[in-house]
C-alpha positions in Angstrom: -21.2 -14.0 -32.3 -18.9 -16.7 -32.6 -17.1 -15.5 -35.7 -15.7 -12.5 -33.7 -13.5 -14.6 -32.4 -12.1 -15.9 -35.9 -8.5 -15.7 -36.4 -7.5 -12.2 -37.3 -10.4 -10.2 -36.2 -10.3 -8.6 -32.8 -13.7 -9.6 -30.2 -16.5 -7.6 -30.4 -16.0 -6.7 -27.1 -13.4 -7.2 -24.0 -13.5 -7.6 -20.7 -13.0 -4.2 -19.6 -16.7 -3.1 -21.1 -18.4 -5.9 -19.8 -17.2 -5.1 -16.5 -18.2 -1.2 -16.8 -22.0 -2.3 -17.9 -21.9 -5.0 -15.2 -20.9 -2.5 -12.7 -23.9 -0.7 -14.0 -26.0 -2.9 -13.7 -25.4 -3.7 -10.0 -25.5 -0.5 -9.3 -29.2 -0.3 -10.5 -30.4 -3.4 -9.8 -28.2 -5.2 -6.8 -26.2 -8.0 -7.3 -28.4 -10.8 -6.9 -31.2 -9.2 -9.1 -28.9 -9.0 -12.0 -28.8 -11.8 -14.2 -26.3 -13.5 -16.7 -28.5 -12.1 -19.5 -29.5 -9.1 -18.1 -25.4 -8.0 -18.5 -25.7 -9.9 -21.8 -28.3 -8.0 -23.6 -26.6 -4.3 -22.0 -23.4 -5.3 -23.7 -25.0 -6.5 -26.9 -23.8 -10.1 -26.8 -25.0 -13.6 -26.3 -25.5 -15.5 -23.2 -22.3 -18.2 -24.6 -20.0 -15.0 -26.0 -20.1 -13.5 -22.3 -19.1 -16.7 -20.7 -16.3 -16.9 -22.8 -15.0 -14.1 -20.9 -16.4 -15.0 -17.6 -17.8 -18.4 -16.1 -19.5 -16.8 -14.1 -21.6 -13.8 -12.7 -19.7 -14.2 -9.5 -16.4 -13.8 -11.5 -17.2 -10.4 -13.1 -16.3 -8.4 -9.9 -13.0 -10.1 -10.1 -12.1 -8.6 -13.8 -8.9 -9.8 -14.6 -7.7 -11.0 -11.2 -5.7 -14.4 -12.3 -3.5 -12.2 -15.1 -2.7 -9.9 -12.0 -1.9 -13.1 -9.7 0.7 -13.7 -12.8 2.3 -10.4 -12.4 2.2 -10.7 -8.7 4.7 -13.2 -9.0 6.4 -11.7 -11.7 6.9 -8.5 -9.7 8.5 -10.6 -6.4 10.4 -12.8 -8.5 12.2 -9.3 -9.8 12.8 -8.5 -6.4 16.3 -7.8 -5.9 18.0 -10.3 -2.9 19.6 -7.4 -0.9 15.7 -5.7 -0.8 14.5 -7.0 2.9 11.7 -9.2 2.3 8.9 -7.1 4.1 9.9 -4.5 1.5 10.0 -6.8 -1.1 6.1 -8.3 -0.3 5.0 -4.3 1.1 6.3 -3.4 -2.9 4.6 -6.5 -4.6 1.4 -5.7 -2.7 1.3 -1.9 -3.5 1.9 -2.7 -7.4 -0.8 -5.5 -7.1 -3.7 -3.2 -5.9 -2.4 0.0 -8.3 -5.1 1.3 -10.5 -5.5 4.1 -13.1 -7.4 7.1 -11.7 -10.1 7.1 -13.9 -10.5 3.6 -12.6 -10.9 4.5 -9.0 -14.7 4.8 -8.6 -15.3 1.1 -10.4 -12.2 -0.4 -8.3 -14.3 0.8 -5.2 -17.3 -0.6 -6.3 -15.5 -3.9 -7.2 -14.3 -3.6 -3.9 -16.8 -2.7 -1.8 -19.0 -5.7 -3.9 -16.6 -8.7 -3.2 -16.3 -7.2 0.6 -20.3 -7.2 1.0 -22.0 -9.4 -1.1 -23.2 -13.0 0.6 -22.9 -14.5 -2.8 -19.5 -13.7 -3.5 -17.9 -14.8 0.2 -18.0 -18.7 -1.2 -16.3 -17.5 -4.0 -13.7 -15.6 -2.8 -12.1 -18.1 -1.0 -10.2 -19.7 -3.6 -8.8 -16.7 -5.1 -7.6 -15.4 -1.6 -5.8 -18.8 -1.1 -4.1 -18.5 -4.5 -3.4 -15.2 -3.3 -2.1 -16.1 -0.2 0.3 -19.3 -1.9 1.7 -16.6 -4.0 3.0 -14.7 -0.8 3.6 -17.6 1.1 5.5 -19.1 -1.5 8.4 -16.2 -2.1 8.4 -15.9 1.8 9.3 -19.5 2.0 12.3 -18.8 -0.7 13.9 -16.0 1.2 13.8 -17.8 4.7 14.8 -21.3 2.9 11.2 -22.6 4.1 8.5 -24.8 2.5 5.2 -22.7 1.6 3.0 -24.8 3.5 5.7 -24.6 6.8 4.2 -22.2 9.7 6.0 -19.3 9.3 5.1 -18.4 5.2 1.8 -19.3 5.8 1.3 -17.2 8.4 2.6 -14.5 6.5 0.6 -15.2 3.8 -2.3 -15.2 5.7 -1.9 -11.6 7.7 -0.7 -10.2 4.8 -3.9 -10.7 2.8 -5.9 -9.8 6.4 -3.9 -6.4 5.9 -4.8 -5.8 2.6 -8.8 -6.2 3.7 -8.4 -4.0 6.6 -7.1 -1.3 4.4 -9.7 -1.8 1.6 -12.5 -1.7 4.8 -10.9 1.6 5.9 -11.0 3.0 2.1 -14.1 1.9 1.2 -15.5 4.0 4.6 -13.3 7.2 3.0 -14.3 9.3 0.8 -10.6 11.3 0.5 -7.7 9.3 1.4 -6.1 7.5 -1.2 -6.2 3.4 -1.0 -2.3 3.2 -1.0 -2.0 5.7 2.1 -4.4 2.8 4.1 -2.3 0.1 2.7 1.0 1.6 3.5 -0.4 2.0 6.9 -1.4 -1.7 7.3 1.5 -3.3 5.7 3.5 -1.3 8.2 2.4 -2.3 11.1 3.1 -5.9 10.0 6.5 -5.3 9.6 7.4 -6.9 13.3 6.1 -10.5 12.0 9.4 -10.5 9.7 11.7 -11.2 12.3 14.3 -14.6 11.8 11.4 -17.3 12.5 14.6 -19.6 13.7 
């Protein structure tokens, strides 16, 4: 397996079909009751080829979430000065949790795995505080702020809590789109953007 990843020739696989058998496989099985392997052998490669694309089991739900962390800086960074800040972050956020259509289903699964599952709690932690810096941290630059000072943090913190909310109120839908629930949470935080002086 390893020469797949020689210089020149593209990986047997990629993260995207790992994630769609893994899906899968919870699906059939739970979460807990799939192993490492068991998504190894569905995919058709070894144990060490699919840690090279995840470190963990407990990553896979993620998919490609510190790329999109990247881009969610990007995308605020691009953010023009004279665009209020709420609508700067309320932008940022909507482009963040965008998928394609024929993505949907797995994004709710995805979802509705790193929302539920005991296992995964532990584990989210560290990519909701990344998260969170992200926000806090282009907050702080508008208001002339440190990331770490109340007021960023804060912001930081709600707007993640907004962003669960309207993936809970999804995840119990079975018609409204995600970014109508988002809209309507990111709205109603709009009052926490007033001069923190």
């Amino acid at each position: 397996m390893s020469n797949s990843f020689a210089p020149g020739r593209p990986p047997a696989t990629d993260h995207a079909a790992i994630e769609r058998v893994a899906f899968a496989l919870f699906a059939e099985q739970g979460f807990e009751r799939t192993t490492v392997d068991d998504i190894a052998e569905a995919v058709g490669i070894g144990r060490r080829t699919l840690f090279r694309y995840y470190p963990s089991k407990n990553d896979i739900p993620w998919g490609q979430f510190d790329a999109s962390l990247i881009h969610l800086r990007e995308t605020l960074a691009q953010m023009p000065a004279d665009v209020p800040t709420y609508r700067a972050v309320h932008a940022a956020v909507q482009e963040f949790n965008q998928v394609d259509d024929a993505a949907v289903e797995q994004h709710r699964q995805r979802m509705r795995l790193l929302l539920t599952t005991p296992a995964l709690q532990a584990h989210s932690v560290l990519r909701y505080t990344a998260w969170r810096r992200i926000i806090a941290e282009f907050v702080a630059e508008r208001y002339d702020l440190a990331a770490d000072d109340f007021f960023p943090r804060t912001i930081g913190h709600v707007t993640l809590a907004s962003s669960l909310s309207a993936y809970e109120g999804w995840l119990e839908s079975e018609s409204a789109p995600f970014s109508r629930f988002l809209d309507e949470a990111l709205d109603a935080i709009r009052g926490y953007y007033a001069d923190p002086a």
